[in-house]
N, C-alpha and C positions, 0 to 999 in steps of 0.2 A: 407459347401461351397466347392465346387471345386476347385484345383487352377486357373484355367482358371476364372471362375468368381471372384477370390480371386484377379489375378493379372489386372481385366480391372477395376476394384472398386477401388484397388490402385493407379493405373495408372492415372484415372479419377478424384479422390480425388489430388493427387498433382498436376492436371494442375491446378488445384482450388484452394488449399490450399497458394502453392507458390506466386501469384499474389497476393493473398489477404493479405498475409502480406510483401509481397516488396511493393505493390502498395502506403499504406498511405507517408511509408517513400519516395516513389519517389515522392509525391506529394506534402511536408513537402520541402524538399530540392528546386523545384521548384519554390515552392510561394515563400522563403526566395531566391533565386537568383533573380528572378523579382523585389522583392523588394527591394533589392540593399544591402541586409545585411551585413556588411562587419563581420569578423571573432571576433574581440571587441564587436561588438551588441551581437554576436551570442551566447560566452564564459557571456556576465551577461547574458541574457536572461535566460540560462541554470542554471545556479546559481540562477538567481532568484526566475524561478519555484523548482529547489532543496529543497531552505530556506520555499519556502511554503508550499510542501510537505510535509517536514518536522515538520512544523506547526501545520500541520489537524492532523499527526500521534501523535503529543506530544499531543495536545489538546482532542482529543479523546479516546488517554491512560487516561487523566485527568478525563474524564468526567467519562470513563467507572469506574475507581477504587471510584471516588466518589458514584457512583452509588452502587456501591456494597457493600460501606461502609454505607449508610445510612440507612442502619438495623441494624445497631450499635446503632445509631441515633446522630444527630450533636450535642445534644447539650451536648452531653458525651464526655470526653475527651478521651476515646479510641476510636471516628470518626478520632479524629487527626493521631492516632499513627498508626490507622489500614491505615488511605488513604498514609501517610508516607510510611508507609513499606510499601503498596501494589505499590505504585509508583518509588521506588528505587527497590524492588526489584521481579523478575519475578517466583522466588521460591514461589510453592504452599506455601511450612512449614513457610516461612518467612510471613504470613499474620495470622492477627487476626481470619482472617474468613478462615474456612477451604473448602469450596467450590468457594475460587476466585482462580484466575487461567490467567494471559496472555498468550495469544497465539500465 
């Protein structure tokens, strides 16, 4: 590629790129001032979706290390220790099972 083509591709790529990620936040900002949000709505709203964030990711840690543990099989008491440790902690060596793995 030439720089001349190199420099109109870039040039053209961030008249594009820029808007498209300023634009949702300026549109975010607008609807909550139409709305009348005052800055108390605004600080739990944010805390709220935080807490649920939060949620899916702890719930989904959950599922997934159960899942990996179930070739253990649950009705063995080392499903307990393995989903245990695979849950506490993110170290390969710290798991029962040597192909679990957070990421």
């Amino acid at each position: 590629m030439s720089p001349l083509q190199f420099y109109v591709a870039n040039i053209l790529s961030a008249l594009v790129w820029a808007p498209a990620h300023v634009f949702p936040g300026v549109l975010l900002a607008t609807a909550l001032r139409l709305a009348g949000v005052s800055a108390e709505q605004l600080t739990i709203l944010i805390i709220a979706v935080l807490i649920v964030v939060l949620a899916v990711v702890w719930a989904l840690r959950l599922a997934f290390a159960r899942q990996q543990c179930l070739s253990v099989g649950p009705e063995n008491v080392r499903f307990e220790k393995c989903l245990l440790k695979c849950i506490r902690n993110s170290d390969q060596t710290q798991c029962d099972m040597p192909h679990f793995r957070f990421e």
